[in-house]
ZADO-1210 file (C-alpha; in nm, 4 decimals, padded with zeros to 6 digits):
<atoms>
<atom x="06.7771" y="11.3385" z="04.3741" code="UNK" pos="1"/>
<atom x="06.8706" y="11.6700" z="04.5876" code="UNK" pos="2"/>
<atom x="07.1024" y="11.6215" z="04.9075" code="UNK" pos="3"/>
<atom x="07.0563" y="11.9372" z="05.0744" code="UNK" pos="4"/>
<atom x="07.2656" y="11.8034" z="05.4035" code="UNK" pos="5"/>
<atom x="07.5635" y="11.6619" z="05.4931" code="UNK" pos="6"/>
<atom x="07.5550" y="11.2921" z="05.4738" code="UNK" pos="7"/>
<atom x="07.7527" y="11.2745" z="05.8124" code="UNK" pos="8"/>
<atom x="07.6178" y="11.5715" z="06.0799" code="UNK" pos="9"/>
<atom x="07.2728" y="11.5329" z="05.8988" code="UNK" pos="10"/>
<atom x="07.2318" y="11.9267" z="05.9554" code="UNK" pos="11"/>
<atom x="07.2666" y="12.2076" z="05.6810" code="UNK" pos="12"/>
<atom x="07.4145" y="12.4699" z="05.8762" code="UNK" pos="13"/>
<atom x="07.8006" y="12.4494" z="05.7595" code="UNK" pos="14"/>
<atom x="07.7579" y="12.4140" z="05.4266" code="UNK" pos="15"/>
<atom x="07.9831" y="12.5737" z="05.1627" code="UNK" pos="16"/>
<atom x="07.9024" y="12.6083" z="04.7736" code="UNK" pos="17"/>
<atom x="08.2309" y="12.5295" z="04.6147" code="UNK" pos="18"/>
<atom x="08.1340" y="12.5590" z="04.2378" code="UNK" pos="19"/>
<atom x="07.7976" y="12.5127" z="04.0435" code="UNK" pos="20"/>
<atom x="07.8202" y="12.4973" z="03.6684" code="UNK" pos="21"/>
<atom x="07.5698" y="12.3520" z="03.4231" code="UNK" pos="22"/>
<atom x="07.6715" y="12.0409" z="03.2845" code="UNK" pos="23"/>
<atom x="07.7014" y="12.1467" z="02.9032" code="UNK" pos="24"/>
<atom x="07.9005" y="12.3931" z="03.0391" code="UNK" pos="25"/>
<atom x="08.2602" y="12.4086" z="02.8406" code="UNK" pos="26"/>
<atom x="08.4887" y="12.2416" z="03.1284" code="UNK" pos="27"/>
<atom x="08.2590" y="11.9830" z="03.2080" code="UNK" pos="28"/>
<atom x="08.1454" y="11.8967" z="02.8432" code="UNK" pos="29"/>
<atom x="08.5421" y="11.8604" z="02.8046" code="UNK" pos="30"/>
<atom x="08.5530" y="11.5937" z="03.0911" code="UNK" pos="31"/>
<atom x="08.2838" y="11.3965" z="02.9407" code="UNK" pos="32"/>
<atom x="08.4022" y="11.3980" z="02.5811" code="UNK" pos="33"/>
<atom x="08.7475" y="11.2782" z="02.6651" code="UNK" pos="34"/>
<atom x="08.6551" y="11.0729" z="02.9348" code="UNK" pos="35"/>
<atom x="08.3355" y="10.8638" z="02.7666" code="UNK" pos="36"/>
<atom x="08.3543" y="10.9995" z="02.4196" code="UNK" pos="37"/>
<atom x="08.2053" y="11.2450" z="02.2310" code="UNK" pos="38"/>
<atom x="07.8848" y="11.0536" z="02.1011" code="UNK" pos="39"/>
<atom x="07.8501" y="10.9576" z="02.4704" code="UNK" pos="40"/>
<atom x="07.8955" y="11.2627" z="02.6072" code="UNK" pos="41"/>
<atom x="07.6232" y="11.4046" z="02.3616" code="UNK" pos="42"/>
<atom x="07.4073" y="11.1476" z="02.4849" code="UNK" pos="43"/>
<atom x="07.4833" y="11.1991" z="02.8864" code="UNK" pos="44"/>
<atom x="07.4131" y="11.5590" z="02.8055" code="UNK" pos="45"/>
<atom x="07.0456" y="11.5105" z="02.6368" code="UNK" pos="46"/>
<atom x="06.9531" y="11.3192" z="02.9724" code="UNK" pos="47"/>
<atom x="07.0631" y="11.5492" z="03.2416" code="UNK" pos="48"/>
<atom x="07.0542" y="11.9211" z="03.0627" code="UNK" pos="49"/>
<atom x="06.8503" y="12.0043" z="03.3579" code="UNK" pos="50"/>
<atom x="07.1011" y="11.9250" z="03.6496" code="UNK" pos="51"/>
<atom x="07.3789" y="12.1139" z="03.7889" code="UNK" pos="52"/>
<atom x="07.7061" y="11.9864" z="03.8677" code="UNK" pos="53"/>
<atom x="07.6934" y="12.1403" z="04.2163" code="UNK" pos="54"/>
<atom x="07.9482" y="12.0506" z="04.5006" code="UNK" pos="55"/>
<atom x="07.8783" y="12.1573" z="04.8346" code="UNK" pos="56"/>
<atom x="08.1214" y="12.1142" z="05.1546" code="UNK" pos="57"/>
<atom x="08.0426" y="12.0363" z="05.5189" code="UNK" pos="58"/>
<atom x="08.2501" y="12.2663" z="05.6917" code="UNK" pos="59"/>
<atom x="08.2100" y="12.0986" z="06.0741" code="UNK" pos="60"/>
<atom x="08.2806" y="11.7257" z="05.8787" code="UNK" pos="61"/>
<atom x="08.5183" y="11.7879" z="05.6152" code="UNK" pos="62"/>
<atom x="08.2976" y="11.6014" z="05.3871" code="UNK" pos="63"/>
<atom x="08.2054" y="11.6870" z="05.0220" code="UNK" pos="64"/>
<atom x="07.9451" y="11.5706" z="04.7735" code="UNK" pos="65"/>
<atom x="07.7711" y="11.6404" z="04.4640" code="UNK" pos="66"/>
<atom x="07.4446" y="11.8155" z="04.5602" code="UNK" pos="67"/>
<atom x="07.2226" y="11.6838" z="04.2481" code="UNK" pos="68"/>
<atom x="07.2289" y="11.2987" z="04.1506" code="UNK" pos="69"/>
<atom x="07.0941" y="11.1849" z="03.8645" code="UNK" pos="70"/>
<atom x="06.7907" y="10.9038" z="03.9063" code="UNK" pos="71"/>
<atom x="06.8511" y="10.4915" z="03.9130" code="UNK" pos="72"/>
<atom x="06.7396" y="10.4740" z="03.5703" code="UNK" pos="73"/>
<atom x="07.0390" y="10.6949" z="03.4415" code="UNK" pos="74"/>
<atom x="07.2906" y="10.5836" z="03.6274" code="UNK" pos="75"/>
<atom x="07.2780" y="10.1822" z="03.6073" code="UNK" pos="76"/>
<atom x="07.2806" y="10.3114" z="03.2086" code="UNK" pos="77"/>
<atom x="07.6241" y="10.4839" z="03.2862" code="UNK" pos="78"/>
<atom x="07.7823" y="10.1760" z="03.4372" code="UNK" pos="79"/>
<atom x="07.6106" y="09.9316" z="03.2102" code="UNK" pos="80"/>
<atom x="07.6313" y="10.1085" z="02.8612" code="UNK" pos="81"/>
<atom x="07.8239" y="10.4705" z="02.8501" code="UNK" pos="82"/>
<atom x="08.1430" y="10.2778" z="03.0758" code="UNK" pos="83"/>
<atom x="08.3020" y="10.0432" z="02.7961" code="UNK" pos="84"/>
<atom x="08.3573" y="09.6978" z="02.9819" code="UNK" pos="85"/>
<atom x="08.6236" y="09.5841" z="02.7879" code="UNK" pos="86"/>
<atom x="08.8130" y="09.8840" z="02.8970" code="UNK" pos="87"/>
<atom x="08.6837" y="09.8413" z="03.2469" code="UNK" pos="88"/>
<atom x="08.7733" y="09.4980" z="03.2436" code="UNK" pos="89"/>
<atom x="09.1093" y="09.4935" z="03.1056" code="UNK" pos="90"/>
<atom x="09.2621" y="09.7483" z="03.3745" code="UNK" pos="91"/>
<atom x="09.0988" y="09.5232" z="03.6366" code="UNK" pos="92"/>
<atom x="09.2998" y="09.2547" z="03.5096" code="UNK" pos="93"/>
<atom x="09.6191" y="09.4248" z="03.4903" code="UNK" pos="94"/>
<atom x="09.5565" y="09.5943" z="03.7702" code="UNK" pos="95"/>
<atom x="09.5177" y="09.2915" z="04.0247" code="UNK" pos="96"/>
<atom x="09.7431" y="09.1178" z="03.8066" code="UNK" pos="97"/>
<atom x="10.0666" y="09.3368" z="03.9524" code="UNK" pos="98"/>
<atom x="09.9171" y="09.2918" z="04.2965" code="UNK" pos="99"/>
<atom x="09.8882" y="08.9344" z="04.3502" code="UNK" pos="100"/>
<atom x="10.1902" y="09.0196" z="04.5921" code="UNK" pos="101"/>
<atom x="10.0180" y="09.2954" z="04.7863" code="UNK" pos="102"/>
<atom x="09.6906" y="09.0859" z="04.8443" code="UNK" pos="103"/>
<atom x="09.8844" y="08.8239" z="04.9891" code="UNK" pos="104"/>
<atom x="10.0642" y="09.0437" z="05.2382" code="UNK" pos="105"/>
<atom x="09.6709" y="09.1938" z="05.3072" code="UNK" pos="106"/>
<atom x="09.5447" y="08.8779" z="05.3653" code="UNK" pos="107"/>
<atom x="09.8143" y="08.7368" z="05.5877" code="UNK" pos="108"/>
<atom x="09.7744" y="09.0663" z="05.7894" code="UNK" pos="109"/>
<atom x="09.4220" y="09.0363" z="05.8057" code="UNK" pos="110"/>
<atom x="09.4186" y="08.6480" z="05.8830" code="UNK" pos="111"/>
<atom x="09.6172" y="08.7691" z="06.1977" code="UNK" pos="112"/>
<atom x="09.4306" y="09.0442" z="06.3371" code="UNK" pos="113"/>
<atom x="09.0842" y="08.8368" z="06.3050" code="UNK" pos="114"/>
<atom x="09.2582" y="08.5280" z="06.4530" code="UNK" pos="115"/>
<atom x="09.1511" y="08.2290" z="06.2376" code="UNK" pos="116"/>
<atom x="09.3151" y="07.9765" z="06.0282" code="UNK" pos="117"/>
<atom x="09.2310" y="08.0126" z="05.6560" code="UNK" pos="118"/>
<atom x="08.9314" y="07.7467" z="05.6987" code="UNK" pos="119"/>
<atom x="08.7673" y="07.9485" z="05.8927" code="UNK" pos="120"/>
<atom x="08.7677" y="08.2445" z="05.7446" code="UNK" pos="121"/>
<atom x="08.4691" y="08.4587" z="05.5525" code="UNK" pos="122"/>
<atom x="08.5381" y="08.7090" z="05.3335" code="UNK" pos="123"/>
<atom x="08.2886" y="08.9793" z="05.1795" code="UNK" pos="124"/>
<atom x="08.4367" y="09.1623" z="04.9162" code="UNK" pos="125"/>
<atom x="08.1589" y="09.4436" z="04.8499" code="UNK" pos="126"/>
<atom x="08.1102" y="09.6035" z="04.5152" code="UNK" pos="127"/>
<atom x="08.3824" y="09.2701" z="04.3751" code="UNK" pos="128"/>
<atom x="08.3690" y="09.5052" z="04.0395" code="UNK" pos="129"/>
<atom x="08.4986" y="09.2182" z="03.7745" code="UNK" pos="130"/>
<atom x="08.6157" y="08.9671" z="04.0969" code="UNK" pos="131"/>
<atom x="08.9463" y="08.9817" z="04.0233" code="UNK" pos="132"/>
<atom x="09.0738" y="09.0421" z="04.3770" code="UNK" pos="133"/>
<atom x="08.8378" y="08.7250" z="04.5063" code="UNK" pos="134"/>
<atom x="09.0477" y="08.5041" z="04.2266" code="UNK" pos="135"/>
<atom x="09.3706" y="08.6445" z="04.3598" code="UNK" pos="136"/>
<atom x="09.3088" y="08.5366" z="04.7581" code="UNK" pos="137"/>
<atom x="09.0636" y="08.2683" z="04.6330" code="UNK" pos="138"/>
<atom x="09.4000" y="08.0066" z="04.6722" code="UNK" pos="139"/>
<atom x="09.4401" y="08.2088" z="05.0348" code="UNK" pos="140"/>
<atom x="09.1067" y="08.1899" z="05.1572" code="UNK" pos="141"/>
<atom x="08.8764" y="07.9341" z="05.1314" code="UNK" pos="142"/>
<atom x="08.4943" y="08.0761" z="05.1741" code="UNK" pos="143"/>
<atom x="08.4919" y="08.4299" z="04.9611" code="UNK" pos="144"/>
<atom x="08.1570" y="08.6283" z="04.8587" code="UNK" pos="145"/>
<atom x="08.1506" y="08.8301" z="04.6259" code="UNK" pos="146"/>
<atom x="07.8810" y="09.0764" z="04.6441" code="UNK" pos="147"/>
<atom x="07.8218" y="09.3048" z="04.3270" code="UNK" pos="148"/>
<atom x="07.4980" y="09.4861" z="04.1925" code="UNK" pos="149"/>
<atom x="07.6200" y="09.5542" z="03.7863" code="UNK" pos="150"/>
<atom x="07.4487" y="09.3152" z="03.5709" code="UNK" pos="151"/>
<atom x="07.7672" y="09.2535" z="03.3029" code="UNK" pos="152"/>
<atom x="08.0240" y="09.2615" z="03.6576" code="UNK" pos="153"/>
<atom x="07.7484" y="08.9652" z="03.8100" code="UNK" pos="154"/>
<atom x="07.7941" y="08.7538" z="03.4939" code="UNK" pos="155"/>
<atom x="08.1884" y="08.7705" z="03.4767" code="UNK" pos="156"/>
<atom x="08.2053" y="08.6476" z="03.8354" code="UNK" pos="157"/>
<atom x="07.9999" y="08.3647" z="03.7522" code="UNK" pos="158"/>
<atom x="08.1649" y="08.2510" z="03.4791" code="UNK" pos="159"/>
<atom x="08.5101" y="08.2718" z="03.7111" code="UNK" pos="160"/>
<atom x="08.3415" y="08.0218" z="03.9160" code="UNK" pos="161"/>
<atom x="08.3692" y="08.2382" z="04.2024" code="UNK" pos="162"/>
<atom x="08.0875" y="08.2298" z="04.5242" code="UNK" pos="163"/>
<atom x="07.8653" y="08.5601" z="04.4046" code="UNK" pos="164"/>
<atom x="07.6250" y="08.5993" z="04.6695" code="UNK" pos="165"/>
<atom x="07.2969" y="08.8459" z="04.7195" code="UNK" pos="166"/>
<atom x="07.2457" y="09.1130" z="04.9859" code="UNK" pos="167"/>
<atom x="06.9186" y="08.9869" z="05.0536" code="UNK" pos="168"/>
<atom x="07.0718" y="08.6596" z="05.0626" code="UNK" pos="169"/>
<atom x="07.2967" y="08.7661" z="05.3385" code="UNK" pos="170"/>
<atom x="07.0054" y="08.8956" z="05.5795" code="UNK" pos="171"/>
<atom x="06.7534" y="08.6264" z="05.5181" code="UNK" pos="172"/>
<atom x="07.0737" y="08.2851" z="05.6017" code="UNK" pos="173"/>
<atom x="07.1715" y="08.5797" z="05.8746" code="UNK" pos="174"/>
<atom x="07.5638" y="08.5496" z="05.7439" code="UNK" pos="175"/>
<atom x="07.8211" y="08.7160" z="05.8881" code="UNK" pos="176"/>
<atom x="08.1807" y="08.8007" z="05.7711" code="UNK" pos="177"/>
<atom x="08.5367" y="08.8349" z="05.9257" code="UNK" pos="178"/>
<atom x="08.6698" y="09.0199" z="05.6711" code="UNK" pos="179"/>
<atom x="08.4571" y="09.2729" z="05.4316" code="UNK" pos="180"/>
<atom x="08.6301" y="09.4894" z="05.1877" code="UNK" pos="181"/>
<atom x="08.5128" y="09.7805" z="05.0209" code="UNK" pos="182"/>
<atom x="08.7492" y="09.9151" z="04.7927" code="UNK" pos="183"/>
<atom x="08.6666" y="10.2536" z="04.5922" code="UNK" pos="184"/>
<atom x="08.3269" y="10.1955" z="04.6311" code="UNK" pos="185"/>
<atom x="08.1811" y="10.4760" z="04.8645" code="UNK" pos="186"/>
<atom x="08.2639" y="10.7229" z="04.6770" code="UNK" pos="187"/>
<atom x="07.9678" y="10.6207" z="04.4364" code="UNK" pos="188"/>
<atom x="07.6984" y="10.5727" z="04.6339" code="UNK" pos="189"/>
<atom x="07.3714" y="10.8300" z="04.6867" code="UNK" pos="190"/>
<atom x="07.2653" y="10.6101" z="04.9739" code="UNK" pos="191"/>
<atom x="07.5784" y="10.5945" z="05.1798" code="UNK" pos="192"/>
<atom x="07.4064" y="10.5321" z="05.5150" code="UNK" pos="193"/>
<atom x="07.1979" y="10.2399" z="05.4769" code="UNK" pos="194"/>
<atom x="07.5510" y="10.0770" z="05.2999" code="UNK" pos="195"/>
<atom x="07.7589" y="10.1414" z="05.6397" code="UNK" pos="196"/>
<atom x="07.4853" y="09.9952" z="05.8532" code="UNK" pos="197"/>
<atom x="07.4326" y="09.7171" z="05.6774" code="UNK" pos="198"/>
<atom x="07.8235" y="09.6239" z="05.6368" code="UNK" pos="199"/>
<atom x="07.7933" y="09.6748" z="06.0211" code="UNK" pos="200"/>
<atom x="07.5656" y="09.4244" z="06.0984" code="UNK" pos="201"/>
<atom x="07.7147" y="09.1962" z="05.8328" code="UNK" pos="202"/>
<atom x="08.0377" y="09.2048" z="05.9988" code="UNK" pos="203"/>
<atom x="08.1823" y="08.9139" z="06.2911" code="UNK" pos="204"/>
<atom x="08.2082" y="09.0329" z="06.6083" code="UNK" pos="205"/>
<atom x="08.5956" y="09.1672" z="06.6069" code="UNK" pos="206"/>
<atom x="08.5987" y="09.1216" z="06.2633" code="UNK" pos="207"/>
<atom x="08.7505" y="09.3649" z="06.0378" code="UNK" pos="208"/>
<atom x="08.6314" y="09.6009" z="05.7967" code="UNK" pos="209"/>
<atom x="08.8447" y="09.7429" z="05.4769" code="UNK" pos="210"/>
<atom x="08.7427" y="10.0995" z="05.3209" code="UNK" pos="211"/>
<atom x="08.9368" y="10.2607" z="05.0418" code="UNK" pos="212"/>
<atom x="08.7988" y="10.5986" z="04.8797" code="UNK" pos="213"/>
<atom x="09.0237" y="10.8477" z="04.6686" code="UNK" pos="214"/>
<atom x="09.2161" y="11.1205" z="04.8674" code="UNK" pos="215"/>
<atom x="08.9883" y="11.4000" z="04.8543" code="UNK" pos="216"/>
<atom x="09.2356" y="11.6224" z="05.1037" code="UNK" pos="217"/>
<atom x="09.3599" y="11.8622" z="04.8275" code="UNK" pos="218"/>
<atom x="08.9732" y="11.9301" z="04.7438" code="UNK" pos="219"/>
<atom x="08.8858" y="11.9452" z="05.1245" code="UNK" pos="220"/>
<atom x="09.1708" y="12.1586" z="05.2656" code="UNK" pos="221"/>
<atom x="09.1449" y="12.4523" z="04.9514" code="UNK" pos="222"/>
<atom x="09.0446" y="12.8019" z="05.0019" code="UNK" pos="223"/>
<atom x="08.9155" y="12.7793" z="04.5957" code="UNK" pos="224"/>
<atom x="08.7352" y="12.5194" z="04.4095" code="UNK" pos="225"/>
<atom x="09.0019" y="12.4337" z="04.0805" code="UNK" pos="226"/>
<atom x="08.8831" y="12.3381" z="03.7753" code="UNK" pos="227"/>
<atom x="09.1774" y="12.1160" z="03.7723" code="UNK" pos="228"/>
<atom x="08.9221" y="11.8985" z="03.9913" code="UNK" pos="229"/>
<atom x="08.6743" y="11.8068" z="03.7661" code="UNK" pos="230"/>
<atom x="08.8690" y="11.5125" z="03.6219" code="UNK" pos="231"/>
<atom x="08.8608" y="11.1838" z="03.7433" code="UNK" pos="232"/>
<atom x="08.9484" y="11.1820" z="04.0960" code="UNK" pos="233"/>
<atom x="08.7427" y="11.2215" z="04.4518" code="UNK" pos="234"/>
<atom x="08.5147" y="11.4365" z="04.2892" code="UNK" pos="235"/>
<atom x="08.4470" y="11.3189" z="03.9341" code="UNK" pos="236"/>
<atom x="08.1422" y="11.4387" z="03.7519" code="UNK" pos="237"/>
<atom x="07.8375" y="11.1496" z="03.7488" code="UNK" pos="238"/>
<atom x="08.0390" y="10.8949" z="03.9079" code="UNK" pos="239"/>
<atom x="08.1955" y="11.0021" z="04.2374" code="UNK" pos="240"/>
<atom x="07.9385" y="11.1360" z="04.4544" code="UNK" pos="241"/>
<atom x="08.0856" y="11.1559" z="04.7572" code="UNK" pos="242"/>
<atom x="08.4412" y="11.2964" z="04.8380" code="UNK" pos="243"/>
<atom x="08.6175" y="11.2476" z="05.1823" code="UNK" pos="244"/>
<atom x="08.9698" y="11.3212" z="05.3731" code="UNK" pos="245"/>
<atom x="09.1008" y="11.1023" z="05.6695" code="UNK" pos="246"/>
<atom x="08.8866" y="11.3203" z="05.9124" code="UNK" pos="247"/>
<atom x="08.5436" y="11.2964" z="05.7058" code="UNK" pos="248"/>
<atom x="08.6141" y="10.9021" z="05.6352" code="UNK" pos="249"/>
<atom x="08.7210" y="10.8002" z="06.0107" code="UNK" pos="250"/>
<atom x="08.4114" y="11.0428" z="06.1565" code="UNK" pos="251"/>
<atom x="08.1465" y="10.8599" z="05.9394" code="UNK" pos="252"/>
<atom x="08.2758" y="10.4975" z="06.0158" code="UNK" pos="253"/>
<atom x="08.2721" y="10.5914" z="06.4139" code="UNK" pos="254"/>
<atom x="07.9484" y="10.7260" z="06.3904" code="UNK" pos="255"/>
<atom x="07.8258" y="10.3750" z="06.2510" code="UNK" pos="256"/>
<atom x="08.0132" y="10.2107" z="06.5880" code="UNK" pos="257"/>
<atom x="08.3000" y="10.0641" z="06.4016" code="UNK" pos="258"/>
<atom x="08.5943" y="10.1028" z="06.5908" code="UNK" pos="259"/>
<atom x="08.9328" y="10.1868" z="06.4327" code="UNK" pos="260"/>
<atom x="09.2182" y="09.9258" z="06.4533" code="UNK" pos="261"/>
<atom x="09.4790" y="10.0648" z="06.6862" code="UNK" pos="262"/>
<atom x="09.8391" y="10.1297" z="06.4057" code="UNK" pos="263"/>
<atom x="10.0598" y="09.9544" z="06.6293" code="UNK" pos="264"/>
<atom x="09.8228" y="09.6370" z="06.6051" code="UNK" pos="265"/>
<atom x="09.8198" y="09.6811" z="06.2308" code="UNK" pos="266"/>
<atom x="10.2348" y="09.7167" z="06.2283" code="UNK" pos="267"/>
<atom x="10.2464" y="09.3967" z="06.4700" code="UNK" pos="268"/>
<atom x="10.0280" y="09.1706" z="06.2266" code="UNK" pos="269"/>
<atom x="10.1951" y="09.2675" z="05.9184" code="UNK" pos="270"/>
<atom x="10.5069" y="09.2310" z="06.0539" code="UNK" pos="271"/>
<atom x="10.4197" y="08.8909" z="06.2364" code="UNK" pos="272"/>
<atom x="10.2730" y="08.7478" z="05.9190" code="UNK" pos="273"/>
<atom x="10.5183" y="08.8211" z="05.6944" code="UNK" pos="274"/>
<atom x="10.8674" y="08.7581" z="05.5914" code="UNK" pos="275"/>
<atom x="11.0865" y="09.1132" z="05.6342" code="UNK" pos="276"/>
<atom x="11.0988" y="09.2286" z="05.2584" code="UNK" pos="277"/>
<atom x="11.1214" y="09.5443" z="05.1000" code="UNK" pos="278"/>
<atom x="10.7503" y="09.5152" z="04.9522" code="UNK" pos="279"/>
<atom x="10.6061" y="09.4530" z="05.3111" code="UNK" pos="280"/>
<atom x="10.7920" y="09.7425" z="05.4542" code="UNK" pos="281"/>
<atom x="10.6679" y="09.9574" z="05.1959" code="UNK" pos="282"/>
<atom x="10.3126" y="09.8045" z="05.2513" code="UNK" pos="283"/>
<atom x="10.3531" y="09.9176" z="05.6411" code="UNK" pos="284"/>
<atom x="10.4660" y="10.2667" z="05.5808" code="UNK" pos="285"/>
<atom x="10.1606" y="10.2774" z="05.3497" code="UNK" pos="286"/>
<atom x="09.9917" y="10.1546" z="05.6609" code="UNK" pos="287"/>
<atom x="10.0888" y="10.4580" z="05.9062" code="UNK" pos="288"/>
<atom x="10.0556" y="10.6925" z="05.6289" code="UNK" pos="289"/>
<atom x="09.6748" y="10.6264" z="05.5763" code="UNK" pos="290"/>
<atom x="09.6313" y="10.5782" z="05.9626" code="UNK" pos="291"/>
<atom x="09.7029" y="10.9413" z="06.0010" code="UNK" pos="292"/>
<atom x="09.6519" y="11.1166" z="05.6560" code="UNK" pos="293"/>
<atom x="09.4807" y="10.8742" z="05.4016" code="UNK" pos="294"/>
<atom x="09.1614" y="10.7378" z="05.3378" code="UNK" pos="295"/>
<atom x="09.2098" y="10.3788" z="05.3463" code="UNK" pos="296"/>
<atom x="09.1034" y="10.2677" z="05.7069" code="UNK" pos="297"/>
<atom x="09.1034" y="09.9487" z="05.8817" code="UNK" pos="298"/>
<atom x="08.8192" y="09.9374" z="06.1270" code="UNK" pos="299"/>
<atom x="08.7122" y="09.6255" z="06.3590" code="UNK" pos="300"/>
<atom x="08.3676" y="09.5873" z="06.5268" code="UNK" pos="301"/>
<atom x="08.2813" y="09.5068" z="06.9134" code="UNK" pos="302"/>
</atoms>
């Protein structure tokens, strides 16, 4: 697959080549051998020796991507066999482990802002990964989806007991969710415009929508392309396909009608919901910071 134009302004007109190297070239065959492994990197390499590692900026959006994707096929063999799971899986659990805290503190905010005791409450969590942020608000929240396409991901959720539900499940009972969060998820996917409207019309009226990508402003904002970049991070060879700063991220979600949630609302319900601690004022500086500069974004719809 070839993506000749921005994802965002649909046009080609702005467009900036900020490196193109082959993939068995030295720095990138580095990446994969540390990063996957050697005998996996050999094998990546046999299967795409005909694709560039190209990544092309939209001037007029601030928005970067990788040019050439690799097909389905390939890629659901990445995150089902080249990714080890039990790697995967153990820094999910450690991860949400040391932010059973956090959630809390994101759900009470949340809870607040959409206006509905805990009963009453749906929550999407898109692209759940191994579910282990469900389980954490699952004692919070009574109705949570999880919604995940990886085969080995789908199975773990079941066997947490947790409510894994289908996209085409979600059109056909026509169900809608006050809360949907999609946590480093955009990033990966070639088809990032049918996601966005679809997490639109999934969404309650004034419900709220969650979207967390990794920072691509360094990447964005330099004259030079670093090799220093092609690590893991916004614009990670294979896996992270698209890159965005807070001006790319906030343009994108407007142009699918969400509407951002104003910072002093965010503030209010954080503040409201919680108990003055040291951990929630951190979590509400971390709040203005990515209102302004980050690219986590809190968006509601009409």
């Amino acid at each position: 697959m070839i993506r000749n134009k921005c994802l965002i302004c649909k046009s080609n007109q702005f467009l900036t080549n900020l490196i193109k190297l082959k993939y068995s070239d030295k720095y990138i065959k580095k990446f994969l051998d540390e990063y996957y492994s050697v005998s996996s990197s050999r094998n990546i390499l046999q299967k795409i020796k005909y694709l560039d590692y190209e990544i092309v900026k939209c001037e007029k959006c601030q928005f970067v991507w990788q040019k050439f994707i690799p097909n389905p096929k390939f890629l659901k063999n990445l995150y089902e066999i080249i990714i080890d799971k039990k790697t995967s899986l153990k820094k999910s659990i450690y991860k949400h482990k040391s932010s059973k805290n956090n959630d809390k503190i994101q759900i009470d905010q949340i809870r607040h802002l959409v206006g509905k005791k805990n009963i009453k409450i749906k929550v999407l969590d898109y692209g759940a990964g191994w579910g282990h942020w469900a389980k954490n608000i699952r004692s919070e929240i009574n109705k949570v989806f999880c919604l995940e396409y990886s085969t080995s991901r789908m199975k773990y959720i079941k066997k947490m007991r947790l409510n894994l539900i289908k996209e085409d499940q979600i059109i056909k009972k026509n169900i809608k969710f006050d809360f949907i969060r999609c946590e480093q998820v955009v990033e990966h996917l070639p088809e990032l415009q049918s996601t966005l409207s679809f997490l639109y019309k999934v969404l309650n009226k004034k419900g709220i929508i969650y979207i967390s990508v990794p920072n691509g402003n360094k990447i964005v904002s330099s004259d030079k392309f670093s090799l220093n970049y092609i690590q893991k991070g916004p614009v990670q060879p294979l896996e992270h396909l698209n890159c965005f700063n807070n001006f790319s991220l906030n343009k994108i979600l407007r142009m699918h009608n969400f509407k951002k949630v104003p910072i002093q609302n965010l503030i209010y319900a954080k503040w409201y919901s919680n108990k003055l601690s040291f951990k929630n004022f951190k979590s509400i500086l971390r709040d203005i910071y990515n209102y302004y500069f980050g690219t986590t974004l809190i968006y509601t719809k009409n």
